[in-house]
C-alpha positions in Angstrom: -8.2 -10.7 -8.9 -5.5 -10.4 -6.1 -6.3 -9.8 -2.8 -4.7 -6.5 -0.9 -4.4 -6.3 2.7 -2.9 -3.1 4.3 -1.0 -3.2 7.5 0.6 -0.8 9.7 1.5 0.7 13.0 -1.8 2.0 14.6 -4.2 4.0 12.1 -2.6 4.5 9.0 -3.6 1.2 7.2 -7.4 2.3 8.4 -6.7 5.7 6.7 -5.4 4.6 3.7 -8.5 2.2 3.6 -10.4 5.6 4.2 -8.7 7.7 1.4 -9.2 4.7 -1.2 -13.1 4.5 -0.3 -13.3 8.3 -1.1 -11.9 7.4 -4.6 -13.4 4.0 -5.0 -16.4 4.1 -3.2 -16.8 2.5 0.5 -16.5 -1.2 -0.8 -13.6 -1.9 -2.0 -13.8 -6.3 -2.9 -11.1 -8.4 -1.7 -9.1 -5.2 0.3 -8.3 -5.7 4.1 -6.4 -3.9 7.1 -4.5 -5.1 9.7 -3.1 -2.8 12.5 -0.7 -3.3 15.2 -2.0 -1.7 18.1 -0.1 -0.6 21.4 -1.8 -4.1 23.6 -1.2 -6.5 20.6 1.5 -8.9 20.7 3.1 -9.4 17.5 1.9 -13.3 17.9 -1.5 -11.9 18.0 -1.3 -9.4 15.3 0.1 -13.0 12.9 -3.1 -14.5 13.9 -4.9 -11.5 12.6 -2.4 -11.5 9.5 -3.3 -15.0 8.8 -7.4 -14.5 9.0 -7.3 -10.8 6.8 -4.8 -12.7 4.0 -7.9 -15.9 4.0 -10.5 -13.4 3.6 -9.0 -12.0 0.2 -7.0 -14.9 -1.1 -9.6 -16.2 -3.8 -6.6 -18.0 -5.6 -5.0 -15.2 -7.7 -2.8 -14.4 -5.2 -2.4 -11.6 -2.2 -0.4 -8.7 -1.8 0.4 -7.2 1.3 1.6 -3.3 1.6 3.5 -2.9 5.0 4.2 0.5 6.8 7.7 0.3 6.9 10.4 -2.4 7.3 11.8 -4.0 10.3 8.8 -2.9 12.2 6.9 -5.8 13.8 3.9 -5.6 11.0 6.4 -6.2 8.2 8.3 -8.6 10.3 5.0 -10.9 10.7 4.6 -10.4 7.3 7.5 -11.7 6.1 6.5 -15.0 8.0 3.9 -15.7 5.6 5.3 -14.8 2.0 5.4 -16.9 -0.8 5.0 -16.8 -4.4 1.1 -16.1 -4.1 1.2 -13.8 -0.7 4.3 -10.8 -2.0 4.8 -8.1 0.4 5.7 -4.2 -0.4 7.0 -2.5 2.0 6.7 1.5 2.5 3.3 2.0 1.5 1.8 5.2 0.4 -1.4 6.2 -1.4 -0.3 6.3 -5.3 1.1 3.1 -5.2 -2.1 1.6 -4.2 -4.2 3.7 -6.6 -2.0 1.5 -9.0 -2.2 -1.4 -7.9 -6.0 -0.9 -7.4 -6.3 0.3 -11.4 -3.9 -3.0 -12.5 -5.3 -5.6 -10.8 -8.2 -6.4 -12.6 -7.3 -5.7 -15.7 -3.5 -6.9 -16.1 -1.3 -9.4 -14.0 0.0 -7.2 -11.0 3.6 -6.1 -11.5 4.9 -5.1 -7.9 8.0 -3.9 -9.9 5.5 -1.1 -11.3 3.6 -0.2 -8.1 7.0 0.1 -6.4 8.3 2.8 -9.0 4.7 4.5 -8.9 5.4 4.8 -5.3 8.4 6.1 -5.7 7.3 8.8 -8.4 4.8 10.2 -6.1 7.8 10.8 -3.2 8.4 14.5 -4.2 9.6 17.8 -2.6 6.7 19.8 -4.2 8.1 23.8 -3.1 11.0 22.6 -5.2 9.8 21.6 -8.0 7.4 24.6 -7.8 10.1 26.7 -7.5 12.6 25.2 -10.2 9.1 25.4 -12.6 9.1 29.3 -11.9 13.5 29.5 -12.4 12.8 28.6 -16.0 10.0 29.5 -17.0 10.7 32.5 -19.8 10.4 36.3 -18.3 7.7 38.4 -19.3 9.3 41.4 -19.9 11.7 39.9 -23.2 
């Protein structure tokens, strides 16, 4: 099974953790976070990096979901990929919950998780209200 380690910018890597134990239950195997906070250096937050990736790595592989790019999290990321550590960038909840249903079962496709992140990017009131445009009138 690959190994998924969630970093970020303060909390939202611990959150996400949170969100997933609400759906998974509060042990999630071979899932870690990472966060950059405000007194870390970035050289301390690799260190960190390096020891959350070892805990998960049980040979299949690791994949890392960073915040956003070019921030120091990503950046110290990057430092580390190869073909068994991948890093995706722009994390968000969905993408995980596919990862999380794949990785058992199937060889992870990042190509897949990345789309299923991208799917779940939507401005809601419009869609609502394009829904309610063509839907058919009552009164016909």
């Amino acid at each position: 099974m690959v190994g998924l380690v969630l970093i970020s910018h303060g909390k939202m890597a611990e959150g996400i953790a949170d969100s997933l134990s609400m759906l998974f239950g509060s042990r999630i195997p071979q899932l870690e976070i990472c966060s950059l906070r405000e007194n870390h250096s970035p050289q301390e937050f690799h260190d960190q990096l390096l020891q959350k990736v070892a805990e998960v790595d049980r040979g299949d592989g690791v994949l890392i979901f960073a915040d956003m790019l070019g921030g120091t999290p990503c950046n110290q990321a990057l430092t580390i990929v190869s073909e068994k550590i991948r890093l995706i960038v722009g994390m968000n909840l969905p993408m995980i919950l596919e990862l999380l249903g794949m990785r058992e079962s199937t060889d992870v496709d990042a190509a897949t998780i990345v789309e299923n992140g991208r799917q779940a990017i939507q401005d809601a009131g419009a869609l609502l209200l394009a829904g309610s445009e063509s839907s058919p009138d009552d009164d016909d």
